[in-house]
N, C-alpha and C positions, 0 to 999 in steps of 0.2 A: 647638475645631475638631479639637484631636488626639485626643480623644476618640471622637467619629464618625466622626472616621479608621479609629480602630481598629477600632470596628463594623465600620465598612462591609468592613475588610478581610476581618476573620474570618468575617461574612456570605457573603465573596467565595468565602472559602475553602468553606466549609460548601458551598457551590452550586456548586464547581467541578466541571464534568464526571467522570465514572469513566470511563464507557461510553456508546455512545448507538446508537440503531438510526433510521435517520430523525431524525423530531423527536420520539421519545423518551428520555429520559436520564437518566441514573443518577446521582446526585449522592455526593460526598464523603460529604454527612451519611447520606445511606438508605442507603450502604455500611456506614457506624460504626455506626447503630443495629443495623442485624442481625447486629455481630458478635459473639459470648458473649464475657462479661467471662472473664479471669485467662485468656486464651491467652498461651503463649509469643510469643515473637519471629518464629519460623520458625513454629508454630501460624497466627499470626493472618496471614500470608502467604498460607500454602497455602489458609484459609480463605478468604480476599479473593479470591484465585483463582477457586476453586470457585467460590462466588459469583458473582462475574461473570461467568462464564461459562453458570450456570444462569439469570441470568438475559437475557442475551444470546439462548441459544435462544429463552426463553419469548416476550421481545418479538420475535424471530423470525415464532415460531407466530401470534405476536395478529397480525402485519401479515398475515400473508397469510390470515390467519382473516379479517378487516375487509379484504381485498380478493377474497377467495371467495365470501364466503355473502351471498344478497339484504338486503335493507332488514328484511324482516319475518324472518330468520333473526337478524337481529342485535339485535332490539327484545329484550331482555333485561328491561327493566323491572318488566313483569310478576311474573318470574320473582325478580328480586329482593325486591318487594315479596310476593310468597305465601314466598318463604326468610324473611324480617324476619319477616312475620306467625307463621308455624310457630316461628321460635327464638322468639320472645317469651314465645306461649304453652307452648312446651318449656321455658322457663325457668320460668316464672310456676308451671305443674305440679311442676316439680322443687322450687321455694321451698314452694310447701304440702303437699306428701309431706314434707320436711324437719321443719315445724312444726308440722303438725297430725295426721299417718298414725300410727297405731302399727305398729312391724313384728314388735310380739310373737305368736309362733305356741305355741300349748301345746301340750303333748305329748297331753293330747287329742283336740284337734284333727289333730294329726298322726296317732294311731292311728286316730282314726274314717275318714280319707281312706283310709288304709290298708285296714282293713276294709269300703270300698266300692268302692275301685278295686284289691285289691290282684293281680287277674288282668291286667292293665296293667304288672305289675314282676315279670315273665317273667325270670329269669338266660338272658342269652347265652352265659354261660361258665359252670364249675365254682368255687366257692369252698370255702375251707377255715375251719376255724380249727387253729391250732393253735403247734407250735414249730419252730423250725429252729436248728438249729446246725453250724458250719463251723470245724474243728478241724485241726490239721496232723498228719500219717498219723507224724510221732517223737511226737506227747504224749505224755505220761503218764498211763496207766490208761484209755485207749481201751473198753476192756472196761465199767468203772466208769460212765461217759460212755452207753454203748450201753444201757445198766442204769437209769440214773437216766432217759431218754428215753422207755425203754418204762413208765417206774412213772407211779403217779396220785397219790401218797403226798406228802403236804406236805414232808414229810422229807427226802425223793429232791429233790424241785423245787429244794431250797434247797439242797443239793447239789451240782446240777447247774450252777445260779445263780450258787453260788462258786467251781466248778472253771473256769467258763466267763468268768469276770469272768478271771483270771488267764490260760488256756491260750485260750481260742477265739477266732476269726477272725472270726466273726460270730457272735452270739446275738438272736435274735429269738421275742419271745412276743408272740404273738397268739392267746392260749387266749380272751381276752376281744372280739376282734374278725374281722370277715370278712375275709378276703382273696384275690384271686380268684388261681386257679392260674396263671395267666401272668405275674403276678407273680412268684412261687416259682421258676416255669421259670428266669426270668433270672439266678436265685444259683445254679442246680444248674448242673454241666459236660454233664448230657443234661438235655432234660426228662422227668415224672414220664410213668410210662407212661400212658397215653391209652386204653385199651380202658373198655369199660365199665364192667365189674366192679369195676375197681380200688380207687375208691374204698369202696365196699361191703364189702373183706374185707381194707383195708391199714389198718391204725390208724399202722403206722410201714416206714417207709423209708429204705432205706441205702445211697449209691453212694460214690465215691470215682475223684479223677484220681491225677495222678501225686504230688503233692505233700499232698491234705485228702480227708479223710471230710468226707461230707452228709450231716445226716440230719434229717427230718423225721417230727416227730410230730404224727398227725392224729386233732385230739377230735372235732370234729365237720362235716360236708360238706353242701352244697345240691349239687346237680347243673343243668348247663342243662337252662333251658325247665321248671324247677318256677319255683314264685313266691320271691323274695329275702326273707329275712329283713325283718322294719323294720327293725331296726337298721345294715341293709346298705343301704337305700334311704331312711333317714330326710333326710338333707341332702336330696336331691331333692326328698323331698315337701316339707318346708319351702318352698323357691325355688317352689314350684307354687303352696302358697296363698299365699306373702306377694303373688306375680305377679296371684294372684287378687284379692287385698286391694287393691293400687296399680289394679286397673282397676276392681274395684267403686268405690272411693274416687276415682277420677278421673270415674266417669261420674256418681256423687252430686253431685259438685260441678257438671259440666257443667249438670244437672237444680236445682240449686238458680239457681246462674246466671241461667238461662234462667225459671224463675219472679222470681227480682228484677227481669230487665229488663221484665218484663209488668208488673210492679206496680209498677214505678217511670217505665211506659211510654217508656221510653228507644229499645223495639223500633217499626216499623212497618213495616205488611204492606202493598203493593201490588199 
């Protein structure tokens, strides 16, 4: 008997009211499950709170939701059963993309997209490649710096490379990758001048605030509304065919599908 005692107690307990709005209610246990383990003390309070109070409004909203809306406003049923039916098969596509899709793209493949669409990958912006560096206006051998930036000399680079490991504020080489001007703007205290030309007759660039020299040096430039490099639009194209791949590969399967149920006459037409 002491035994079922204690069930019944802690039962009691578990089921003892929190909150209730009419006759619906909130019990001890549906409190403690949704509360995240390893709260503090004062944590798991303020949490309880909150809590109950979100959900306070929510059965709120539902009563007077279920005393507004007609009979056929509140038939949900449907609705649920086409939500179940959709996750199911959103699930079932997700489990066979997982097991059987490859999402290898070759770089083939990638260039030939490229060389068919590549008037579709228009630049909105100006990009570069090139270097930047941000140094303080005391360094040492400023001069040396300004020298090694404008050269093209392996010799100079490595130079540059070790003065700037030691002295500079920023170093950034992007001689091997694109980058688009508004990015750059955000390190300079102005941004790079903007006229047309510029890029066309400036290989290098020099400002400076109160405290550091900027400067950049530019190997090579797209300009907007020419076509982007691949190499500047490759991740894109990738996300395009693999998008291609999951919907060719989802509607193969739909198609094979749909020939099993005919031959296994599972389907019928009325």
């Amino acid at each position: 008997m002491g035994i079922i005692s204690c069930k019944n107690t802690t039962h009691d307990v578990d089921q003892a009211p929190v909150a209730a709005v009419e006759n619906r209610v909130l019990t001890r246990m549906e409190l403690e499950e949704a509360m995240p383990n390893n709260l503090s003390a004062n944590d798991s309070i303020a949490y309880a709170q909150n809590y109950i109070q979100r959900w306070v409004k929510s059965a709120l909203l539902l009563r007077k939701a279920e005393l507004n809306l007609t009979p056929q406003e509140k038939d949900v049923e449907k609705i649920l059963r086409d939500y179940r039916a959709s996750l199911l098969i959103h699930k079932y596509k997700q489990k066979l993309l997982l097991q059987k899709h490859t999402a290898l793209i070759s770089k083939a493949q990638i260039e030939e997209y490229y060389g068919q669409m590549s008037e579709n990958f228009k630049l909105d912006e100006n990009i570069i490649q090139g270097l930047f560096v941000k140094v303080p206006l005391n360094a040492p051998n400023l001069s040396g710096v300004k020298k090694w930036c404008r050269s093209e000399t392996p010799d100079d680079y490595i130079k540059l490379e070790e003065y700037c490991f030691v002295n500079a504020q920023k170093f950034d080489n992007f001689l091997d990758k694109w980058v688009a001007v508004t990015e750059i703007n955000q390190l300079m205290p102005q941004p790079l001048p903007s006229y047309p030309k510029f890029l066309d007759y400036n290989k290098y660039y020099e400002t400076s605030d109160s405290t550091s020299l900027y400067i950049i040096r530019i190997q090579d430039f797209r300009k907007a509304n020419e076509v982007a490099p691949l190499s500047y639009v490759e991740d894109k194209i990738k996300a395009i065919l693999l998008n291609k791949k999951r919907i060719q590969f989802i509607q193969n399967l739909e198609e094979e599908l749909y020939n099993e149920g005919l031959k296994q006459k599972v389907i019928k037409f009325y």
